[in-house]
C-alpha positions as CSV (number, residue, x, y, z in Angstrom):
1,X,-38.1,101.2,74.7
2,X,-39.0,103.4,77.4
3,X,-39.6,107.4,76.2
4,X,-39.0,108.5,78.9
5,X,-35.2,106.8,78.7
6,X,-34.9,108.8,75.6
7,X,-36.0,112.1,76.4
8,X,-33.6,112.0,79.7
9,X,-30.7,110.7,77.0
10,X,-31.1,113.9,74.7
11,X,-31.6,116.1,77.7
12,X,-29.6,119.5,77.8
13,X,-26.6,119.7,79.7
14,X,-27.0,121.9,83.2
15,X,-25.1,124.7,81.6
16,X,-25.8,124.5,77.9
17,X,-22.6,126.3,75.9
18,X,-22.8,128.8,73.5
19,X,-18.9,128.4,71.6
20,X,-18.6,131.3,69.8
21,X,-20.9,134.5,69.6
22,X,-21.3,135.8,66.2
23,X,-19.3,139.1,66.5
24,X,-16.3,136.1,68.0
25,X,-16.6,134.1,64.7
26,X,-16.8,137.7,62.6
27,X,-13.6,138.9,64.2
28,X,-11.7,135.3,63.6
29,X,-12.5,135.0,60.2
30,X,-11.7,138.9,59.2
31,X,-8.5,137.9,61.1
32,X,-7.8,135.2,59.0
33,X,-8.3,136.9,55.7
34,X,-11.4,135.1,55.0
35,X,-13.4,136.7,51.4
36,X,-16.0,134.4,51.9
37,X,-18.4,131.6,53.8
38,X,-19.9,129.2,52.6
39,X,-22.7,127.8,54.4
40,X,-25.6,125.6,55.2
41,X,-26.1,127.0,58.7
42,X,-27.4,124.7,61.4
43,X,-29.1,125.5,65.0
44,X,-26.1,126.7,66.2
45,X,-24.0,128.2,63.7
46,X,-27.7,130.0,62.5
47,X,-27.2,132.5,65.6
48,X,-24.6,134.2,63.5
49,X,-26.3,134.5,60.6
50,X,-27.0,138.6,60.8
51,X,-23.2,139.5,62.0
52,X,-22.3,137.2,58.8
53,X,-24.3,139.4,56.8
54,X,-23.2,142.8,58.4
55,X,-19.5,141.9,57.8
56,X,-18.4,144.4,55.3
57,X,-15.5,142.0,54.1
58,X,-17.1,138.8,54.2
59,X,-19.2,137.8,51.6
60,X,-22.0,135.0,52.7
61,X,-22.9,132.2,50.3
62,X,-25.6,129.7,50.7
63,X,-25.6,126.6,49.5
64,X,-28.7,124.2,48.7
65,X,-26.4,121.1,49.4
66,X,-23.4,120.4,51.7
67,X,-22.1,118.6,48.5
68,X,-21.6,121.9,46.7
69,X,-19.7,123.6,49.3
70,X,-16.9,122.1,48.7
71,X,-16.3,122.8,45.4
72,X,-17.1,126.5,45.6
73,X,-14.6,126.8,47.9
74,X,-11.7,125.3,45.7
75,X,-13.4,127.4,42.7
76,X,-12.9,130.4,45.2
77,X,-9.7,129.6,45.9
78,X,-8.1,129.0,42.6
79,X,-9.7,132.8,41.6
80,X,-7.5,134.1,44.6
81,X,-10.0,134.3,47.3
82,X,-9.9,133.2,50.8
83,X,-13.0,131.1,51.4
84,X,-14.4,129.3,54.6
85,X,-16.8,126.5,55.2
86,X,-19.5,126.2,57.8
87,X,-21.9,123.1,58.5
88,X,-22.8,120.4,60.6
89,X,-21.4,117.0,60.6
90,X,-24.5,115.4,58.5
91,X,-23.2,117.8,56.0
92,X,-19.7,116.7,56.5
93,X,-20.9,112.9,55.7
94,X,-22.8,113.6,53.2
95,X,-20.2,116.1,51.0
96,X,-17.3,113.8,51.7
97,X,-17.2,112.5,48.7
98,X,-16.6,116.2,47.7
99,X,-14.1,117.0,50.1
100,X,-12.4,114.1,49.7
101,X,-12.0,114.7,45.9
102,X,-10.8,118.7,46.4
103,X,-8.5,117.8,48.9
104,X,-6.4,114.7,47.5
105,X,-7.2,114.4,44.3
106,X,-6.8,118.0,43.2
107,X,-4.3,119.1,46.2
108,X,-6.4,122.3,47.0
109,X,-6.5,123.1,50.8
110,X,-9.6,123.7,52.3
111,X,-10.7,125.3,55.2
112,X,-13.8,125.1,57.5
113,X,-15.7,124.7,60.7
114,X,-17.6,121.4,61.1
115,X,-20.6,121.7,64.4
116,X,-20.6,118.5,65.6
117,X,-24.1,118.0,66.8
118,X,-24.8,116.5,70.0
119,X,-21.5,116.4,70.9
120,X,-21.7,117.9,74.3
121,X,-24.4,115.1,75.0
122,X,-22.3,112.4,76.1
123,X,-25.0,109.6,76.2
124,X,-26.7,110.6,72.4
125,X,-27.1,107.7,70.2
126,X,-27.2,110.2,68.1
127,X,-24.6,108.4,65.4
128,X,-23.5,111.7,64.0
129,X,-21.8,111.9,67.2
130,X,-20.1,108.4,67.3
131,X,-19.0,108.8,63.7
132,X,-17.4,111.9,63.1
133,X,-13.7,110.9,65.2
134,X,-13.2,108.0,63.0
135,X,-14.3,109.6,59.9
136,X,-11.9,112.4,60.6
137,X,-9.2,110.2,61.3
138,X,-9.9,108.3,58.1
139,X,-9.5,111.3,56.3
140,X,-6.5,112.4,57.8
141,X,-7.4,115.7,57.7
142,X,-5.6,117.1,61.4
143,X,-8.6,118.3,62.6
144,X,-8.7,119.9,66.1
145,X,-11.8,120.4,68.4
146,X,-13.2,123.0,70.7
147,X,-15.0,121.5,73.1
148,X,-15.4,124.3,75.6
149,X,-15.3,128.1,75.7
150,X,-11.3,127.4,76.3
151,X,-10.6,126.2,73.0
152,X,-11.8,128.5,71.1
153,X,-8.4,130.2,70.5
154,X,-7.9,126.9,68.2
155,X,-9.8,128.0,65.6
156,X,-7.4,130.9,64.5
157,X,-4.5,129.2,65.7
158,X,-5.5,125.7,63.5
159,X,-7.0,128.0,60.5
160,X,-3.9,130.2,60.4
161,X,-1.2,127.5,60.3
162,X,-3.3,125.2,58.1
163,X,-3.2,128.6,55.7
164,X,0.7,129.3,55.8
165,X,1.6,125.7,55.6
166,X,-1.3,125.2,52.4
167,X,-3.0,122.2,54.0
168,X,-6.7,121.8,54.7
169,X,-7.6,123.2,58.5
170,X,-10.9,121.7,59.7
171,X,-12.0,122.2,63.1
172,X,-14.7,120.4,64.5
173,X,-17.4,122.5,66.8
174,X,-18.9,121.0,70.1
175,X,-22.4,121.5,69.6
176,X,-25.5,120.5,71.7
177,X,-28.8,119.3,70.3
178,X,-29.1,119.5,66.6
């Protein structure tokens, strides 16, 4: 295969997009109540790392595994806490058999924000792309997507009726090159 072919595949779009600043995300999640995030951050999501930490009502929790976020939320959640997950879509695949097990067999709504890498590269072959749609829908988890600056009014919206209505709220991040 040509390199060249590649290279002009995973190029960056004209006007790269930056969704959400950090002091954005900050003000959504104090908004929504959130106690705590729990996250593996990513290339993108990693930009609001220090106005995570500077949040006075928002704890930050690392995890070494996507698989173990999951559960920490639903641990969280049972102790009367309002926990939110961030990480990329790799992540999501690979702590799905977590999610899937907090979310249907033990009824405990979860809620999170997914960065969907190399989304806003519409020729990736990047199969984190092509995958996450379907996996989503075979879930049946209602997740919505911001895609552009625009949308990002759905992340309170989806988060906050997801809360009230005690169902999980995922929303799934445009993101660029991961």
């Amino acid at each position: 295969m040509d390199r060249s072919k590649i290279t002009e595949m995973n190029a960056p779009p004209a006007n790269p997009t930056l969704m959400f600043t950090g002091q954005e995300v900050v003000a959504t999640l104090v908004e929504l109540g959130v106690t705590h995030v729990i996250w593996i951050p990513d290339s993108a999501t990693g930009l609001w790392e220090a106005d995570l930490e500077a949040a006075p009502s928002l704890e930050l929790l690392r995890v070494c595994r996507e698989g173990e976020a999951w559960p920490l939320a639903a641990g969280l959640a049972l102790g009367g806490k309002k926990p939110f997950v961030v990480m990329q879509t790799t992540g999501l695949f690979e702590s799905g058999d977590a999610l899937r097990n907090i979310v249907f067999d033990l009824q405990i709504p979860v809620f999170g924000l997914i960065g969907v890498r190399n989304w806003l590269y519409p020729d990736s072959p990047d199969t984190a792309r092509r995958f996450t749609q379907p996996i989503m829908d075979a879930w049946q988890l209602g997740a919505v997507w911001i895609e552009s600056p625009d949308d990002k009014p759905r992340l309170l919206e989806h988060v906050k009726k997801a809360m009230a209505t005690d169902q999980p709220g995922i929303v799934l991040m445009a993101e660029g090159k991961g």
